[in-house]
C-alpha positions as CSV (number, residue, x, y, z in Angstrom):
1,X,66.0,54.6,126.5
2,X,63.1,55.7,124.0
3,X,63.8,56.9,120.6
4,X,62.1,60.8,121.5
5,X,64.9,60.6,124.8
6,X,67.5,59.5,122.4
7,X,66.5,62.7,120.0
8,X,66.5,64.6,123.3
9,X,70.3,63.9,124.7
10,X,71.9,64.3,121.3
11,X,70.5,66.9,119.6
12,X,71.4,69.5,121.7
13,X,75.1,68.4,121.8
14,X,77.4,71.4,120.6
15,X,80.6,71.4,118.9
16,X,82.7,72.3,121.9
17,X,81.8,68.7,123.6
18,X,83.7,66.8,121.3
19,X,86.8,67.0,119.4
20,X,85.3,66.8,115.6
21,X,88.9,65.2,113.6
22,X,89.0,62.5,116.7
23,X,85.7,61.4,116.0
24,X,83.2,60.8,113.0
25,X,79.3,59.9,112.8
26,X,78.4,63.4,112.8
27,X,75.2,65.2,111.2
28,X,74.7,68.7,110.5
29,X,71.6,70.5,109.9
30,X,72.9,73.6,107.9
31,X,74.1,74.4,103.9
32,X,76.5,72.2,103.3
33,X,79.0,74.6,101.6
34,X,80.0,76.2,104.8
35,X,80.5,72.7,106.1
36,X,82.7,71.9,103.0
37,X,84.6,74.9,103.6
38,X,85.4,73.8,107.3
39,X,86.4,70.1,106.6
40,X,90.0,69.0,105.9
41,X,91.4,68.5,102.8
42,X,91.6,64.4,101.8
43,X,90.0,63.9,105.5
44,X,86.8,61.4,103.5
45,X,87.1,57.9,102.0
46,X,84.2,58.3,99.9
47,X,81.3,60.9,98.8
48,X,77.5,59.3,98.0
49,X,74.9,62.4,97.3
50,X,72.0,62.8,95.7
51,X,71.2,66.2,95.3
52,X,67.9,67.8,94.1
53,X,67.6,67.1,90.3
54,X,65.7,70.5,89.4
55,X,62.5,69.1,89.2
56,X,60.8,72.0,89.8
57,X,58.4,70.2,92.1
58,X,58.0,70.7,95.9
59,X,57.9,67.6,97.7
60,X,56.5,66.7,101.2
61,X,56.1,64.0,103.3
62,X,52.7,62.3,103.8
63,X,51.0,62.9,107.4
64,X,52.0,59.8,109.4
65,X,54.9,59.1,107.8
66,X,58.7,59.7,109.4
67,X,59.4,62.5,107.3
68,X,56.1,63.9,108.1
69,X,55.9,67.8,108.7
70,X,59.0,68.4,106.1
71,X,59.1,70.0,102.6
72,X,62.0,69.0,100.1
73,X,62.6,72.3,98.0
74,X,63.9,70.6,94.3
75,X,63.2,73.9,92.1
76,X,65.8,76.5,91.3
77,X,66.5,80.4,90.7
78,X,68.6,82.6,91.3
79,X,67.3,83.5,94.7
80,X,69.6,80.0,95.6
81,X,72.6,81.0,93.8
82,X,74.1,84.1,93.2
83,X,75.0,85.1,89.8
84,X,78.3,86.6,90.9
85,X,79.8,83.1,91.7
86,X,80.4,82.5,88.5
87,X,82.9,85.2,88.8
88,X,84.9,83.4,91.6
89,X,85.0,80.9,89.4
90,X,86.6,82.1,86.6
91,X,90.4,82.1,88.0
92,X,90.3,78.1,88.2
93,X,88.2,77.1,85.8
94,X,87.4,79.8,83.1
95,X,86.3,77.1,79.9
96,X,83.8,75.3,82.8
97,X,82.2,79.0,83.6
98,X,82.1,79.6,79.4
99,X,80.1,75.8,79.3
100,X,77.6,76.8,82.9
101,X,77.0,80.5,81.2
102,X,75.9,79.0,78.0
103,X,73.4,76.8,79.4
104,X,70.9,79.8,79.8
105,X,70.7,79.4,76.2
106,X,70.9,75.8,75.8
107,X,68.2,74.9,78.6
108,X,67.7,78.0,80.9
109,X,68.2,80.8,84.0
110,X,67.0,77.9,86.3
111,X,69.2,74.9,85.3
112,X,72.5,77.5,84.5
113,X,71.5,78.4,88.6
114,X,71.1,74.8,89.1
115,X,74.3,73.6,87.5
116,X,75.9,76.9,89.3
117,X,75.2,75.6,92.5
118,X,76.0,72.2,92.2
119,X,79.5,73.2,90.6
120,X,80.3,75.5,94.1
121,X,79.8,72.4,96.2
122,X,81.7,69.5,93.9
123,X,84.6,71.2,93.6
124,X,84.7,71.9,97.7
125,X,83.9,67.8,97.8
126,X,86.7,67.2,95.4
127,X,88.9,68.9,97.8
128,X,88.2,66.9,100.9
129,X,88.1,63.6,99.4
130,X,91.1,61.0,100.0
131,X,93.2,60.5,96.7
132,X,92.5,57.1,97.2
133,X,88.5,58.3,97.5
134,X,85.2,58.0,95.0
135,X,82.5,60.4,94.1
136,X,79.3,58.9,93.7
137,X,76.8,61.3,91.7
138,X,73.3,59.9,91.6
139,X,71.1,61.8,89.4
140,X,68.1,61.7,87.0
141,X,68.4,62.9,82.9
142,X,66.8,65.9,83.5
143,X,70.7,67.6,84.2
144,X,72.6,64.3,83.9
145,X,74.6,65.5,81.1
146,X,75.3,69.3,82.2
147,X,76.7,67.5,85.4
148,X,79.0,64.7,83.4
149,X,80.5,68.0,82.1
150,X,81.5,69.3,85.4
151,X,82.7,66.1,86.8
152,X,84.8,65.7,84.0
153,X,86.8,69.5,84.7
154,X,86.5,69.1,88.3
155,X,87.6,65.1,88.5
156,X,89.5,64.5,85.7
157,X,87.6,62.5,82.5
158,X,90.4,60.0,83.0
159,X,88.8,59.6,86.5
160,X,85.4,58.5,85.5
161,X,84.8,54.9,86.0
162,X,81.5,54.0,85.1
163,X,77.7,55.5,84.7
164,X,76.1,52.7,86.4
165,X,72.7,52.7,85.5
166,X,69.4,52.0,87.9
167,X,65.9,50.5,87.2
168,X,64.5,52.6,90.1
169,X,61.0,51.6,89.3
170,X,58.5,49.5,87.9
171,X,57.4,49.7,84.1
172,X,55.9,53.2,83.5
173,X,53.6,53.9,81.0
174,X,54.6,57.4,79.9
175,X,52.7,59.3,77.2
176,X,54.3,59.3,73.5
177,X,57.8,57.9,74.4
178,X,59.6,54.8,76.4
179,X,58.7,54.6,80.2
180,X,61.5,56.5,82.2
181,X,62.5,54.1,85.3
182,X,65.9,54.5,85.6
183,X,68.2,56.9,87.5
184,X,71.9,57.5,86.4
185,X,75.4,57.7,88.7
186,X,78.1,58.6,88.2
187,X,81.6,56.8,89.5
188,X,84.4,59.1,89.2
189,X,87.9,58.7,91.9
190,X,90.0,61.5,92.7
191,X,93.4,59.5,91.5
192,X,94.0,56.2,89.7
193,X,94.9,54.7,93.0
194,X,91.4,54.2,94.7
195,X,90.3,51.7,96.8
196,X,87.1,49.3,95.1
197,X,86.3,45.9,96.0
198,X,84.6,43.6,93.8
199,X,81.1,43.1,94.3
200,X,78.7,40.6,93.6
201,X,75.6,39.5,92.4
202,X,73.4,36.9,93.6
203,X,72.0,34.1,91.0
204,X,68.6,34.9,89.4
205,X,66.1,31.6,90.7
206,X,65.7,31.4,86.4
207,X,69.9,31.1,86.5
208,X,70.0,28.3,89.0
209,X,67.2,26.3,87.5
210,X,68.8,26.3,84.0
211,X,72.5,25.7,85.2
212,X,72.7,24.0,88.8
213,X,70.9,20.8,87.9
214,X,72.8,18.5,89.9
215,X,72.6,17.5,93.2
216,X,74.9,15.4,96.0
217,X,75.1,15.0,99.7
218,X,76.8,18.2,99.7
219,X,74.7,20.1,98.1
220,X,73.2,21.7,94.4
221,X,76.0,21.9,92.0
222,X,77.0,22.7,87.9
223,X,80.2,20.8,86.3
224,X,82.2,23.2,84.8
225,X,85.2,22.8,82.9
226,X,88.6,22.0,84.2
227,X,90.6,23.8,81.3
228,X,90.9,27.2,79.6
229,X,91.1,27.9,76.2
230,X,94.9,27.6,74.2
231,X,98.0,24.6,74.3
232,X,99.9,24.0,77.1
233,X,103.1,21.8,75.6
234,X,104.1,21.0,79.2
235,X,100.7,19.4,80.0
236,X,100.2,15.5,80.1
237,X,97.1,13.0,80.7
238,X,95.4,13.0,83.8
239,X,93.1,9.9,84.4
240,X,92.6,9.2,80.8
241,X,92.4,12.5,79.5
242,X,94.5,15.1,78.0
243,X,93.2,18.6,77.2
244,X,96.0,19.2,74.4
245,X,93.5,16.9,72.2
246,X,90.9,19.6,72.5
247,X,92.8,22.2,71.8
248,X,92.8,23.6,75.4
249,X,95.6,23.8,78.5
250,X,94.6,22.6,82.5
251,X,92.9,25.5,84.2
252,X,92.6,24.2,88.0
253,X,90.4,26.4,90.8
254,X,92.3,27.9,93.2
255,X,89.6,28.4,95.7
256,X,88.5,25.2,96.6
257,X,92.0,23.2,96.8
258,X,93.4,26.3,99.6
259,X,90.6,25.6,101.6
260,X,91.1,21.7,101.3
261,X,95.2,22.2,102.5
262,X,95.5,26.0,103.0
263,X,97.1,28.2,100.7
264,X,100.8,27.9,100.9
265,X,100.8,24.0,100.6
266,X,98.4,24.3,98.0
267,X,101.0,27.0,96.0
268,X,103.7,24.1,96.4
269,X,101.3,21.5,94.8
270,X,101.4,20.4,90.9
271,X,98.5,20.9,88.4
272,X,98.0,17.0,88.9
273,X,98.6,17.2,92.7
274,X,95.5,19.3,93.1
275,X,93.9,17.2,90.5
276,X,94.3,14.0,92.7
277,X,93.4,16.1,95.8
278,X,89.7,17.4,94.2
279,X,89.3,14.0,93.0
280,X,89.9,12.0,96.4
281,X,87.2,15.0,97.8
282,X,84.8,14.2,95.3
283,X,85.0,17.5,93.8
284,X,85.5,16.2,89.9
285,X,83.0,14.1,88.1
286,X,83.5,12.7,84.9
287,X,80.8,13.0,81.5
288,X,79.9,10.6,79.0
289,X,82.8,10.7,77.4
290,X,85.3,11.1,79.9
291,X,85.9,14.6,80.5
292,X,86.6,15.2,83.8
293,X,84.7,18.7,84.5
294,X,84.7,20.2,88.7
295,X,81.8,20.3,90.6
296,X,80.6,24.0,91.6
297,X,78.4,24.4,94.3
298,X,75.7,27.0,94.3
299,X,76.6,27.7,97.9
300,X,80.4,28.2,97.4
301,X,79.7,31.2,94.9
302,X,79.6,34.4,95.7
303,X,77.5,35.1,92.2
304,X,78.2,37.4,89.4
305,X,80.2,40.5,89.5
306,X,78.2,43.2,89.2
307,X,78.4,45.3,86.3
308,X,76.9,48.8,85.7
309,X,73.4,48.2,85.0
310,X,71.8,47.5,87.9
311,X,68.1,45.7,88.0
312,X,68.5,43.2,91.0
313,X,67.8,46.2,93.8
314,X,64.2,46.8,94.0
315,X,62.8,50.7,94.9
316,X,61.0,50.9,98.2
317,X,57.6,49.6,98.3
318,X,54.6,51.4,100.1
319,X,54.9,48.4,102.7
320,X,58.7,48.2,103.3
321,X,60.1,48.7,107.3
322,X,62.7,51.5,106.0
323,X,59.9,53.6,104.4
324,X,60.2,57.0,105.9
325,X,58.1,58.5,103.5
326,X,60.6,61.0,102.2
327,X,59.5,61.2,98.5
328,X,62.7,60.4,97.1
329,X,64.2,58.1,99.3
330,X,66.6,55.4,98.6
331,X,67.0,51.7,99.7
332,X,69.6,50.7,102.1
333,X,70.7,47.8,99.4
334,X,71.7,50.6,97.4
335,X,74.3,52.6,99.5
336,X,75.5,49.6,100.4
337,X,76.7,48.4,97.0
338,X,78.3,51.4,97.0
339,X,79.8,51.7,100.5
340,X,80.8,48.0,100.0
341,X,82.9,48.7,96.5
342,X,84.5,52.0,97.7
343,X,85.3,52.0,101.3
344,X,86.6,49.9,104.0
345,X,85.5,48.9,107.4
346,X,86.2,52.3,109.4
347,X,86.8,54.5,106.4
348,X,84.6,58.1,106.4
349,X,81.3,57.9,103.9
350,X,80.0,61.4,103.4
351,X,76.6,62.6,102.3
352,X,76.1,66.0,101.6
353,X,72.4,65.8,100.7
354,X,71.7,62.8,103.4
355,X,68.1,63.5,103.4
356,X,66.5,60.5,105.8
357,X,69.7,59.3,106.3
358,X,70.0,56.2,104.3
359,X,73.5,56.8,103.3
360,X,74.6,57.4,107.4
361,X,72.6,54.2,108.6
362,X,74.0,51.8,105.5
363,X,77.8,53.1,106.9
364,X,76.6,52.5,110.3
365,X,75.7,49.0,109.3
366,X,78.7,48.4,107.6
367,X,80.7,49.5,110.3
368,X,82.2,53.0,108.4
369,X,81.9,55.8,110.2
370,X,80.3,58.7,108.4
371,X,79.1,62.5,107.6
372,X,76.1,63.6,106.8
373,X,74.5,67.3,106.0
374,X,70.7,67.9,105.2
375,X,69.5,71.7,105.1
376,X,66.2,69.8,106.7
377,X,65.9,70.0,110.8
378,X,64.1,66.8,110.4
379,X,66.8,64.8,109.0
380,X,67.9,64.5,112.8
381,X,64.7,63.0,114.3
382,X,64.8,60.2,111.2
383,X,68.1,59.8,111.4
384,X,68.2,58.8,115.2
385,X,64.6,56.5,114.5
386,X,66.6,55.0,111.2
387,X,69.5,53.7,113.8
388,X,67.2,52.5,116.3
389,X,65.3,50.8,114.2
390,X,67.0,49.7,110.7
391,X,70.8,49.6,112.2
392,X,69.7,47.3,115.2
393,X,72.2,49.0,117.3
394,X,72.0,52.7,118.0
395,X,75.2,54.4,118.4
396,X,76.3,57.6,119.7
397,X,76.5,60.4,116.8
398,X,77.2,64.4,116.9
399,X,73.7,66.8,115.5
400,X,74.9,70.1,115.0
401,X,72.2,72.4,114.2
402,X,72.6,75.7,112.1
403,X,73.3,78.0,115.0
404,X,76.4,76.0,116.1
405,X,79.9,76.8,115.4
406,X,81.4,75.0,112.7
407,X,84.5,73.3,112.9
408,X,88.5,74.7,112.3
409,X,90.0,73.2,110.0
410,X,93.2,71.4,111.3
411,X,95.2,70.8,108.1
412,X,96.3,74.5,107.5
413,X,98.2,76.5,109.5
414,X,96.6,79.2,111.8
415,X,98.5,82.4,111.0
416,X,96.7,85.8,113.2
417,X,96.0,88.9,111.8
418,X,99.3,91.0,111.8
419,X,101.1,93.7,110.6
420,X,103.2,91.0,108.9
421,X,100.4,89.8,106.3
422,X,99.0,92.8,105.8
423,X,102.1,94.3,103.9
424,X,102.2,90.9,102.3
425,X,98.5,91.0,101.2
426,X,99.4,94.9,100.1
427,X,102.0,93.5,98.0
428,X,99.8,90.8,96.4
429,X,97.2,92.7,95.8
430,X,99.6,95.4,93.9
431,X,98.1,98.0,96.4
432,X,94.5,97.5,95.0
433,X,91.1,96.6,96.7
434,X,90.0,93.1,96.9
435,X,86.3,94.4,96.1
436,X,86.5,98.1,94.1
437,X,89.9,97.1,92.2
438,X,90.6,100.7,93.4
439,X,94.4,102.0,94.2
440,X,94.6,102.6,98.3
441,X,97.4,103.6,101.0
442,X,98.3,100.9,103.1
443,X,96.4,102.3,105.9
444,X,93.0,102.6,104.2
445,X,92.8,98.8,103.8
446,X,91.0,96.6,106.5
447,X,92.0,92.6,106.4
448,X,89.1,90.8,105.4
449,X,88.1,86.9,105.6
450,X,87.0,86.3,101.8
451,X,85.0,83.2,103.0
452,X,83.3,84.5,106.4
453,X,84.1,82.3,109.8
454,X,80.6,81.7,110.2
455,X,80.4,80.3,106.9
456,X,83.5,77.6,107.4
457,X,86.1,80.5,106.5
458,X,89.3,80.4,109.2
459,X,92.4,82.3,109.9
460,X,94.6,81.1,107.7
461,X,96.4,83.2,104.8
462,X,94.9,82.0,101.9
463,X,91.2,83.3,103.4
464,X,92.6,86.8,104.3
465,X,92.1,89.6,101.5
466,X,92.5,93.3,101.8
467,X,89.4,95.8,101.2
468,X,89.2,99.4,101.5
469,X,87.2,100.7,104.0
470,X,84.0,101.0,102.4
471,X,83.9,98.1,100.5
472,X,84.5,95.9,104.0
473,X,81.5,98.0,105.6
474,X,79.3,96.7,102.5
475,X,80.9,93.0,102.6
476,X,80.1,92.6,106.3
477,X,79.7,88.7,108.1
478,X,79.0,87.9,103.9
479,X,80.6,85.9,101.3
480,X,82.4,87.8,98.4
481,X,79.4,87.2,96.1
482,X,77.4,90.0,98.1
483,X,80.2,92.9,97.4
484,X,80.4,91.7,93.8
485,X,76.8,92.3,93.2
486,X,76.8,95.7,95.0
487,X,79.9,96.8,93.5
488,X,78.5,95.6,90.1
489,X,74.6,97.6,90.8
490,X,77.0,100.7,91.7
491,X,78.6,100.8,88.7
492,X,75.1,100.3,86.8
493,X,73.7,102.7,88.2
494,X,76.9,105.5,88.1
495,X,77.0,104.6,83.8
496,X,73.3,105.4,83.5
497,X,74.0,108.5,85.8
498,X,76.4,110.1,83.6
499,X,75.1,108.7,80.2
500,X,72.7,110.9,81.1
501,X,74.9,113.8,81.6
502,X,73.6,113.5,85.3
């Protein structure tokens, strides 16, 4: 089957042909804030994006490229954000809404939008991810710092783990200050009880030259020392040796001596058991003057553990296979470092800026299943040529486009619209308006969904509100912002009226 038939059976797959918390692989062309507000709470093992950085630059895809025939909007203003979120924000999170208004005055309208924005969607993503689940923020410095900020309030600072560090280009020679290569992201878990696996790094060709001088019949190989550094009183000679003299204690691998005998027998065995058993396997040779010292083999190490500066992944070249010619894509090594130290085979990876899909084809790879969300109906077509070509193995995945219904949320519990929870909403609301704040009867209030249905909202309690008549009329199939900023223009408009004695 060609790639443009394989674009043609799936992309016109709707949400009623498959049962969305069954399955994953699933990519939605769409904001992704109403698909944050229809996901499940804790229902994702762990969160890659890498959002617009406020650039203020529109990109687009060269002609012949993949990505050809797309735009990537990375400017902001308030015609993306309205300024009334920062009111529904102010219940939760009141000193993080002091720190994003004051950024109008620190930076500006555009980055306090920006910042705005981005603080909507993180807190929606720190609500479906796992507690055992990790963030990962990729950004550049131009709002680096504003975002560290709001990861901190939203995740915790006790949750931060690292601000890993990447040379995502070549030297640049920039005018009157240090080139600017590098990108920043940020590591932050939802509890202290997150999965991560260690990763490592593979042996610089300079590192192996200088250090794995030796060679055998089994291979290249560095002697490295048998002992670690303090007294052991219990130790005694082996062969003509004994480390007390130096100072130091027996400090035997592990590794090797299970896979000589396996690892119970080898837990039963003494420090000069395992000695005696490297020895007879010509794993220990002995220097000049008799220390015995194990022999390492480049091609038993796994490498160096990676630590948070990273300068061993390479950007994408102008002649690389996974170029899609999306301006700022990223290379599949990348996500899966990530993917490898934070998730599991068949854990959820979600990207809620996937772009050309790197992200969704590195967990395909990897054998995680995954989510991703680009605002872009292009995304689709790349994503579908990405799996054909760069995951070897196309598999079959869910595109649900902007006009499709968004999934219910299966982790709260359905409760209708009755009689019942309106007199309970009457009595939270002390008998006043959601929207006007004004004092109504019972039977002048409508029931309202404060986050719309066909913006991820559902019928649960905690989405229901009460508004007076008029102020549901204004609301309408719109988020709560919309009333605010009519009710607020209102009220402009009636002072100025009567502060002119109108």
């Amino acid at each position: 089957m060609t790639k443009e038939h394989l674009f043609e059976k799936y992309r016109n797959k709707t949400i009623s042909d498959f049962k969305l918390y069954d399955m994953k692989n699933i990519l939605y062309t769409r904001d992704n804030l109403y698909v944050l507000h229809s996901l499940n709470s804790q229902s994702v093992d762990l969160i890659y994006l890498d959002p617009p950085f406020n650039s203020k630059r529109m990109y687009s895809a060269p002609i012949g490229s993949k990505a050809a025939g797309s735009s990537f909007k990375d400017m902001w203003t308030w015609q993306d954000v309205n300024e009334a979120y920062l009111e529904t924000l102010i219940d939760r999170y009141p000193a993080l809404v002091r720190f994003i208004q004051s950024i109008q005055d620190i930076h500006s309208k555009a980055m306090m939008a920006y910042i705005t924005y981005m603080t909507q969607r993180l807190i929606e993503m720190h609500r479906v991810l796992k507690d055992t689940g990790s963030l990962y923020l990729h950004v550049d410095p131009t709002a680096s710092h504003y975002l560290k900020i709001v990861l901190d309030r939203i995740f915790g600072r006790k949750n931060f783990k690292n601000e890993v560090v990447w040379k995502r280009t070549y030297a640049h020679s920039d005018p009157k200050q240090f080139g600017r290569n590098r990108d920043t992201i940020f590591f932050y878990t939802k509890t202290n009880q997150y999965t991560f696996n260690r990763v490592y790094v593979g042996y610089s060709e300079k590192y192996k030259d200088k250090n794995f001088r030796n060679k055998d019949n089994r291979g290249i190989y560095q002697g490295v020392t048998l002992t670690g550094a303090g007294t052991n009183l219990n130790d005694k000679e082996w062969r003509g040796w004994n480390p007390k003299n130096s100072g130091r204690h027996w400090s035997v691998p592990k590794k090797i001596v299970n896979k000589l005998v396996g690892k119970q027998k080898a837990e039963r065995m003494s420090i000069y058991e395992r000695l005696d058993l490297l020895y007879d396997n010509d794993y220990i040779v002995f220097s000049k003057n008799g220390t015995p010292r194990f022999k390492s083999y480049l091609e038993d190490l796994s490498g160096t553990l990676a630590q948070e500066i990273w300068i061993d992944i390479n950007p994408i070249s102008s002649q690389s296979k996974e170029r899609t010619g999306y301006p700022t894509q990223k290379p599949l090594a990348l996500l899966q470092r990530i993917i490898k130290a934070s998730s599991n085979a068949g854990d959820v990876v979600f990207d809620p800026f996937c772009g050309c899909a790197t992200t969704c084809v590195a967990a395909q790879q990897l054998d995680r299943k995954w989510i991703g969300i680009d605002i872009e109906i292009k995304a689709s077509e790349i994503l579908i040529d990405r799996l054909s070509d760069d995951a070897g193995l196309f598999k079959n995945f869910v595109h649900l486009k902007e006009n499709a219904p968004l999934p219910k949320r299966t982790d709260i519990k359905v409760e209708p619209i009755s009689t019942s929870v309106k007199e309970k909403l009457f009595e939270q609301q002390e008998g006043l308006c959601g929207g006007c704040k004004e004092e109504f009867n019972i039977y002048n209030f409508e029931i309202d969904h404060i986050i719309p249905k066909s913006k991820g909202g559902g019928d649960y309690y905690e989405n229901y509100q009460l508004l007076c008549g008029n102020c549901n009329r204004i609301k309408g199939d719109r988020p709560m912002e919309y009333l605010r900023i009519k009710i607020k223009a209102r009220e402009s408009l009636l002072s100025q009226k009567f502060s002119f004695g109108g």
